[in-house]
N, C-alpha and C positions, 0 to 999 in steps of 0.2 A: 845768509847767516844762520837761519833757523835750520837748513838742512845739514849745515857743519858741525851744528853741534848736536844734531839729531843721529849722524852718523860717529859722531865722537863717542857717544854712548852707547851706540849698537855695535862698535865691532868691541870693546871689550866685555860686553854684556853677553857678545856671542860666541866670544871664547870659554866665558867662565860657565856660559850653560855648555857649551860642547864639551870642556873637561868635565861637569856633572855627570854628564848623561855617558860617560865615557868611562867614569869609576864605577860610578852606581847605580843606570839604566836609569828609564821613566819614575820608576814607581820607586824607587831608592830615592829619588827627589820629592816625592809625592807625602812616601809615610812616616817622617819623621813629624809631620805635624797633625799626626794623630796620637804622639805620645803622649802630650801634655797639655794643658789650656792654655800655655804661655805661648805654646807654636798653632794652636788652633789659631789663637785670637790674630798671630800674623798672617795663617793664610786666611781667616773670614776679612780682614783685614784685606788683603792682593784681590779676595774673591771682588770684595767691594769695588776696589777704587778699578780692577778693569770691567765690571760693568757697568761703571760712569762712563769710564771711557768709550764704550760699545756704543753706548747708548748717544754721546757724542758723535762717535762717527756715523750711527745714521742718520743725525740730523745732519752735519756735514756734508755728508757723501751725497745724500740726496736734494742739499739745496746748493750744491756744485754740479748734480746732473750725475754723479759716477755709484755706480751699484754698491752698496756695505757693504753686501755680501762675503766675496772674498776677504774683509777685512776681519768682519767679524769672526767668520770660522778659522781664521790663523790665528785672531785672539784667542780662541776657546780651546783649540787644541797646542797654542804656542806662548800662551802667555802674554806677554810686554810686549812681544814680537810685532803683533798685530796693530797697535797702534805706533810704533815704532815706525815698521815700514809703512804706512797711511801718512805717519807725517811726510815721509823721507820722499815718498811722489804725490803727494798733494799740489797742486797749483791752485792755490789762493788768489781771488781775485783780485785784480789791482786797487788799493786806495782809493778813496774817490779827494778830490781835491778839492778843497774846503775854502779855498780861492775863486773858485768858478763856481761857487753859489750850489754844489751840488744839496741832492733832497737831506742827506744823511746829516750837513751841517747847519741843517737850516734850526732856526727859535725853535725853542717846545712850544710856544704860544701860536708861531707861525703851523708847526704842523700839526696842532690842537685844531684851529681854526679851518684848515682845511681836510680835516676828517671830522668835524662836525656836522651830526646829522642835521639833516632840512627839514621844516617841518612842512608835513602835506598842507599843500592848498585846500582853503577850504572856501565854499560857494555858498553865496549868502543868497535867500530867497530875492526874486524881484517882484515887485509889489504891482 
């Protein structure tokens, strides 16, 4: 489901930048939001929220084992793109089943009690 609607938004997202880039080159997209503070503040704005998402995808990418890298330099030089296509081949691990006792569902108390530190033994003189 999540890749259906990941590519539902990337192919009209990918038309309306190819007609951009088609009327008004790179930088015809770029410098309108140096006219005004009203268009700075949307692209400090895009600057923002994709390097949340950057920054997401390396903690992602790297605790699924797969390099940022590539995601992030398509971010930087493609915009949305980058995490767009990240969603669209991501394979996310399976659920864990919450029925079969796994770690993830267990008590906070339960998984309190078992990452509480031990206190060191301590050796009393013998007399």
């Amino acid at each position: 489901m999540q890749r259906v609607v990941v590519a539902l938004a990337l192919i009209p997202f990918s038309v309306l930048t190819g007609l951009a880039l088609w009327f008004h080159g790179y930088w015809g997209i770029l410098e309108p939001r140096f006219k005004s503070f009203g268009a700075a503040q949307v692209f400090a704005d895009l600057v923002i929220a994709l390097t949340m998402a950057m920054i997401w995808i390396w903690h992602d990418a790297r605790r699924l084992g797969r390099n940022p890298w590539p995601w992030i330099a398509i971010t930087l030089a493609f915009g949305s793109f980058g995490p767009l296509f990240y969603l669209l081949t991501r394979n996310a691990p399976k659920r864990l089943d919450p029925v079969r006792g796994s770690r993830a569902f267990q008590s906070i108390p339960a998984m309190l009690s078992a990452r509480a530190p031990q206190a060191p033994e301590t050796r009393t003189a013998q007399p």
